[in-house]
N, C-alpha and C positions, 0 to 999 in steps of 0.2 A: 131373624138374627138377634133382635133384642129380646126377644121373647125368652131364646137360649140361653144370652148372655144373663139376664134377670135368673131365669131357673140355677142356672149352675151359681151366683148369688145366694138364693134362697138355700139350697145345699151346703153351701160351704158353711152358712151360719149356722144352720141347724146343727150339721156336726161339728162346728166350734163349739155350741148350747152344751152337745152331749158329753166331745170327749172331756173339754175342759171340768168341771164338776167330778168325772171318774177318774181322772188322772188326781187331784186335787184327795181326794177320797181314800186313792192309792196311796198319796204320800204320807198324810196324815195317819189312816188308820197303821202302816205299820210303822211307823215311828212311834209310835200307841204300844204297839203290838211289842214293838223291841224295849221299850221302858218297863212297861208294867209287867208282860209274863216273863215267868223263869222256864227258862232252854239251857239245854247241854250247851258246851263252849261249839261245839262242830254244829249243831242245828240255828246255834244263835248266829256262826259265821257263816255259814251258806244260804238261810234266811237274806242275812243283812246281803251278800252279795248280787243276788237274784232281786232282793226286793228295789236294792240302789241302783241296777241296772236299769232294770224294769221305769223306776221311776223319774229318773235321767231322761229315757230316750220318748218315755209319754207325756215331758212337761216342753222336751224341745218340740214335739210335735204339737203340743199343744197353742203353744206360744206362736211358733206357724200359722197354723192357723187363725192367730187373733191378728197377725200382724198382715195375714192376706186380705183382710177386710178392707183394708185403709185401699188409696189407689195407690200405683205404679210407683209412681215418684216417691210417695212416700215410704212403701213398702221396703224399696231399695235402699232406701235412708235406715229405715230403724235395724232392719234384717241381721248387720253386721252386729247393733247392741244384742239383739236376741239372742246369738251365740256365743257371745264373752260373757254375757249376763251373768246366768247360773254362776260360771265359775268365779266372777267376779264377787259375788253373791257368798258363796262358798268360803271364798276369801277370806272377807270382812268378817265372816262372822267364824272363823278361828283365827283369825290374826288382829284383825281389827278391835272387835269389840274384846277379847281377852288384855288386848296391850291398855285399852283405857280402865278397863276394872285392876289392871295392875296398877294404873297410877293413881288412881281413885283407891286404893287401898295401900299405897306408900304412905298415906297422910294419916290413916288408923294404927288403931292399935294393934296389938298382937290377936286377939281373936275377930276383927273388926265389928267392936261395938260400940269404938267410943275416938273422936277425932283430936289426935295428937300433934298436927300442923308437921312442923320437919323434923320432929325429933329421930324419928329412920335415919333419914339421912343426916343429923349429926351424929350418929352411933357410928353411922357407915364411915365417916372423914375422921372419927377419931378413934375408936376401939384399936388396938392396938393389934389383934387377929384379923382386922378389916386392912389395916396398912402393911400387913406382910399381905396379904391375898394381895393389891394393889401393885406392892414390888412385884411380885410371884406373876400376875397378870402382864406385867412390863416386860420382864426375860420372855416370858412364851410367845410376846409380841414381836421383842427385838429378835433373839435369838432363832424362835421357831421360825419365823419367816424367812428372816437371811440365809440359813443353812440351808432349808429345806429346795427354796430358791437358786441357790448357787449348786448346791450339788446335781440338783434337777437341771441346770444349765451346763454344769461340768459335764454329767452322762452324757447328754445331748451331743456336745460337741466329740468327748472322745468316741462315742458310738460314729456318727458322722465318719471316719476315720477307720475303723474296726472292721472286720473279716467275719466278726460274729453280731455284727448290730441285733439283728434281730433279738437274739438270744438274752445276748446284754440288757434291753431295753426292756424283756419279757422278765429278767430277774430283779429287775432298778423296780419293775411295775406290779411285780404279784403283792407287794402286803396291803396295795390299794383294796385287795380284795376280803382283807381280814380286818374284822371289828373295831375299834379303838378300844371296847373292852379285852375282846382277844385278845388284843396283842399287850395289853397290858400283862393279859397271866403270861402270856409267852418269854415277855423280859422280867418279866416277877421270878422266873427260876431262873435267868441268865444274873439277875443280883445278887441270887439268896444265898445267904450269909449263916457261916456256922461257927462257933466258937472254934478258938486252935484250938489243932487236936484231932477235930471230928473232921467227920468227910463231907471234903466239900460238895454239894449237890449243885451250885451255883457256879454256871464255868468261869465267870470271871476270876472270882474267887479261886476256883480248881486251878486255875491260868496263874496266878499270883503268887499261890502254895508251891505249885510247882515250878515256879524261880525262885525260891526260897526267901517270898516276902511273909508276913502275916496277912490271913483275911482280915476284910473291911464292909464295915457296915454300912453299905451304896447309898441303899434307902433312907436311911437313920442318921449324915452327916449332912448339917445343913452350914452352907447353901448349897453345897456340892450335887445334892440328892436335885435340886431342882433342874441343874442341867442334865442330870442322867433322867429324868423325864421327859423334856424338851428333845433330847435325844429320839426317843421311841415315835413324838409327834415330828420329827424329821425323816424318822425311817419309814414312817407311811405315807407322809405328802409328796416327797422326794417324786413317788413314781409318778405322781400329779403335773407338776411342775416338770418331768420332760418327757412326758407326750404333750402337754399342749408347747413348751417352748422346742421339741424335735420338728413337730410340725409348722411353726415357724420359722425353723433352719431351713428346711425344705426348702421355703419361697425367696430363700436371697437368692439371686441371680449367681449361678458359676461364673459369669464369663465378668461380671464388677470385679470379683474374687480373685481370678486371672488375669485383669487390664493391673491391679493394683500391687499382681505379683512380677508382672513385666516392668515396672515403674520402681520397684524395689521396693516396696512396702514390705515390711517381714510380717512375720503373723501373728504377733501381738499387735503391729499395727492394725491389720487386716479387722482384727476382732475390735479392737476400741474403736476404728475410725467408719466398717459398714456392717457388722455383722451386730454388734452389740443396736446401733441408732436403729437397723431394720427390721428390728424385732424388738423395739420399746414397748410396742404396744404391748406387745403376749406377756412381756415380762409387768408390768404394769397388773396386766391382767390375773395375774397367776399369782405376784406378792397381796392384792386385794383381796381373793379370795381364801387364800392361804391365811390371811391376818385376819378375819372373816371366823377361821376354823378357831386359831388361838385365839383367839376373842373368850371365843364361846365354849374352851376347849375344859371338858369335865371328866371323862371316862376313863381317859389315863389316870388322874390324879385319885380318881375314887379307888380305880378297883387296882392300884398300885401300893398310895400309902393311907387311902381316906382323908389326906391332910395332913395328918401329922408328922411330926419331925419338922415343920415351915416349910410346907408345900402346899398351906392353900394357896386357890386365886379363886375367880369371883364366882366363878360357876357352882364351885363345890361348895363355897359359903351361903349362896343364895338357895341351894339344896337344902343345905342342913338346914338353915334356918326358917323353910317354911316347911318337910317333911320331918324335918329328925327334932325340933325345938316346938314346933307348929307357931311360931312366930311369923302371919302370915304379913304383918307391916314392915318387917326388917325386911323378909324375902322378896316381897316385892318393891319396893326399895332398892334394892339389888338388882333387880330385874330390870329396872328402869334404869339403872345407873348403867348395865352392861348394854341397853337401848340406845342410850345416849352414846356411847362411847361407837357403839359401832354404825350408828347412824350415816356421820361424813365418810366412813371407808364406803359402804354402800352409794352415797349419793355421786362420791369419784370414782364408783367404779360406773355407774350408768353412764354417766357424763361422758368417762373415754366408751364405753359405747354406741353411745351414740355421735361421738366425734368419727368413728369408726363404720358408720351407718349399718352396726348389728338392728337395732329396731329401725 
């Protein structure tokens, strides 16, 4: 019996000797393979997906194997890092180590070659294009999230109610499924603007002629333009915000809803005093990650006005200034500043999760 248990020892080492070394060999030469040679786009992408499969599923079995060596007790112990590992791994090194070469390079200069201490970030708190980005950051904070929010909780409830829920919720919920660029070009012709006179191609405008107003330049009146963009980032979270808070309507109890309607509670009671508290969480949940998006939010504002007219905010300033200026100590700068900023929405949003025993 020990003789056995010895042999299937000396096996398992040996093919840990082998595979590890070939798997190793794998990963290296075509990461080799994918830098230095030139391939069509479609041989470089089904390369790269065959070779990352490939090399994924022979470094877990790899790592197996090394981690069957130890005994029992321990093996059960490391086992579970062995398979967060990689990913964790994965991680750090596009998230991690990117965010510290950003801030290690907020302190450079423009081409980083030469260390500048906080002058970035005295540009960023006082440039005068940097303090409308800032206001501009603030509305798509307040605004985008409250609308997006409330309306997503309005559907909800009037659905709840409706004969055509399904339908309803399926219409509140399809621009989820279109770009934040797309739908920029999509309301880019619902603004566009024609001198009197010409035809309008832009319905708003067609809408306005045809009451016998003048058209108006949506885009181009500031501040006005910033909430007709805030708008667009309302018309696509909207459907966010009530499928996850529809499905916490779901879980309030009918017959709480019916003790409080025998009691005479009416139905603004109803909603402030158990429907609104019994769904704090979702809603909690849903304003984080939504302030999350306008935080971060760039796509509308590029492919709508580029900024101008005073529609930056921080996203589009931190673009230009390290692709379109190549200013890469103000962009990062910026980067760190949008970091910080959305750091505590992120740490409150874990926190009510895990009050919630999601992890």
């Amino acid at each position: 019996m020990q003789l056995q248990i010895d042999q299937e020892k000396r096996e398992r080492t040996i093919r840990t000797l082998v595979v590890t070394p070939i798997t190793l060999i794998i990963m290296i030469s075509g990461f080799l393979l994918l830098r230095d040679i030139q391939m069509s786009q479609i041989l470089t992408t089904l390369f790269a997906i065959v070779w990352g499969t490939v090399s994924v599923l022979a470094l877990f079995y790899s790592m197996n194997l090394i981690v069957q060596l130890f005994p029992l007790k321990k093996y059960n112990k490391i086992i579970p890092f062995v398979f967060v590992g990689p990913a964790i791994l994965i991680m750090g090194w596009y998230l991690l180590i990117p965010t510290v070469r950003s801030v290690y390079l907020s302190f450079m200069n423009r081409n980083s070659t030469g260390f500048v201490g906080l002058e970035n970030y005295h540009y960023i708190f006082t440039d005068a294009t940097m303090r409308t980005a800032f206001g501009n950051t603030v509305l798509w904070l307040l605004f985008g999230t409250a609308f997006a929010v409330l309306f997503g909780l309005m559907t909800a409830l009037l659905a709840e109610r409706s004969s055509i829920e399904k339908l309803g919720k399926t219409l509140v919920f399809l621009p989820m499924a279109i770009s934040m660029v797309g739908a920029g070009v999509i309301w880019k012709f619902m603004y566009a603007y024609k001198p009197l006179g010409a035809n309008q191609t832009g319905l708003l405008n067609a809408l306005v002629v045809t009451f016998g107003s003048n058209p108006k330049n949506w885009l181009g009146s500031a501040p006005l333009n910033n909430f007709f963009l805030i708008l667009i980032f309302v018309w696509l979270q909207s459907g966010f915000s009530l499928v996850v808070l529809s499905a916490a309507l779901k879980g309030v109890p009918d017959e709480i809803k019916e003790a409080a309607r025998i009691d005479g509670a009416g139905e603004f009671t109803i909603l402030a005093r158990i429907i609104l508290p019994s769904i704090y969480g979702s809603i909690v949940t849903v304003s984080t990650t939504i302030m999350l998006a306008a935080l971060k939010s760039f796509d509308i504002v590029y492919s709508m006005t580029n900024g101008l007219y005073g529609t930056e905010v921080l996203a589009s300033q931190q673009y230009k200034q390290m692709f379109k200026f190549l200013d890469y100590g103000r962009g990062s700068a910026i980067a760190v500043v949008i970091l910080l900023a959305v750091s505590p929405v992120i740490y409150y949003n874990l926190k009510e999760f895990n009050k919630r025993e999601v992890f």
